[in-house]
C-alpha positions in Angstrom: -107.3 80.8 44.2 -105.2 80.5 40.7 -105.1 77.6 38.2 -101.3 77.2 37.9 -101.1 73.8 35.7 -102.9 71.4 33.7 -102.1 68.3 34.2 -102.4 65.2 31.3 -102.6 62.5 33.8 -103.2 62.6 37.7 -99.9 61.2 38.9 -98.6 64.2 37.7 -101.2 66.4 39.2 -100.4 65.0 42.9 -96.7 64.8 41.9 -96.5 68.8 41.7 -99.2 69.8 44.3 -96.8 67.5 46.7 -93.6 69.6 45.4 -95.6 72.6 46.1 -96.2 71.8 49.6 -92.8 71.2 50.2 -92.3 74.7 49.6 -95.1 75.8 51.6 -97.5 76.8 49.2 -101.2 74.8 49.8 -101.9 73.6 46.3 -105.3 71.6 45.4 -106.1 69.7 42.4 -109.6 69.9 40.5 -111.1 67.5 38.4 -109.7 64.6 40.6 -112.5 62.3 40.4 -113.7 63.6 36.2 -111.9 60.8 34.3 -115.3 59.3 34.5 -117.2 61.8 32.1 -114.7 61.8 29.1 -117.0 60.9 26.7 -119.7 63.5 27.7 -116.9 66.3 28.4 -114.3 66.7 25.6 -111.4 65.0 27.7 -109.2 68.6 27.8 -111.9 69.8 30.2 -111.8 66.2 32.3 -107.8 66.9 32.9 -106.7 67.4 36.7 -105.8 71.0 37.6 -103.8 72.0 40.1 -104.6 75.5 41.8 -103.3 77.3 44.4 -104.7 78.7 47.6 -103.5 82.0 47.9 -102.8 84.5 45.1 -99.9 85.3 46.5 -98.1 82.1 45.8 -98.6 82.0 42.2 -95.1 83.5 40.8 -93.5 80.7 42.8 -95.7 77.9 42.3 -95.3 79.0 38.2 -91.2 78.6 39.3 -91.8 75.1 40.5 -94.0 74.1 37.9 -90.9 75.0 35.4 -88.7 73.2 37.5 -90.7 70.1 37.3 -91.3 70.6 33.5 -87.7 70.6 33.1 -86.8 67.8 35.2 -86.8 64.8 33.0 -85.8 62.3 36.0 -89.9 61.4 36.4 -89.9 61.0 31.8 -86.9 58.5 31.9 -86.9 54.7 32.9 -84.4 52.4 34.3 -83.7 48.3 35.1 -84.1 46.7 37.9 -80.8 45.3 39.2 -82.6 41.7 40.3 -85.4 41.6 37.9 -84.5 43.6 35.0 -87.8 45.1 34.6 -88.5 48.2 33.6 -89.1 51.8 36.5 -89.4 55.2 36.6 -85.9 56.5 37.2 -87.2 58.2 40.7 -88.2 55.1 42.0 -86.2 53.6 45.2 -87.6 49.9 45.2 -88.6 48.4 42.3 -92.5 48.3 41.5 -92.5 44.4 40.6 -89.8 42.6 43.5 -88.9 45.5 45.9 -85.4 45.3 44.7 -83.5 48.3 46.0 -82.7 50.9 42.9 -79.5 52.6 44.6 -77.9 49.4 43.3 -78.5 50.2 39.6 -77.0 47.9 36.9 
């Protein structure tokens, strides 16, 4: 197995191990279930990992974790056309009424 990425938050973490399995490549994350014990563990070494299974993979997980650094879509926020509140651009229904966010204002 090979630590490809450090992740800052666990949304992130699952975001990439799921890209990676759309590609085929059986990714896992570490330090899932750590956020307890920042305070006793400096908070760097409570971060989620995300490894993957076989060695082989690593050259193209490392290609898919540069596409996903470079894709800004998951940074960026948008309005909701009904409720005007704020969502993550890759959203398709708005987190607070459900509104659909192919209609964007």
């Amino acid at each position: 197995m090979k630590r490809i990425y450090i992740a800052e938050n666990l949304a992130d973490a699952h975001i990439l191990c799921s890209r990676l399995g759309e590609h085929g490549i059986q990714g896992h994350i570490f330090n899932e279930f750590v956020q307890g014990a920042v305070g006793e563990l400096p908070f760097t070494h409570a971060w989620p990992e995300v490894w993957v299974e076989r060695d082989r993979d690593e050259a193209r997980a490392l290609e898919i974790v540069q596409e996903y650094e470079e894709d800004e879509s998951h940074l960026s926020d948008i309005s909701c056309p009904h409720c005007h509140l704020s969502n993550p651009a890759n959203f398709h229904l708005c987190w607070n009424c459900s509104a659909d966010m192919s209609q964007k204002s």
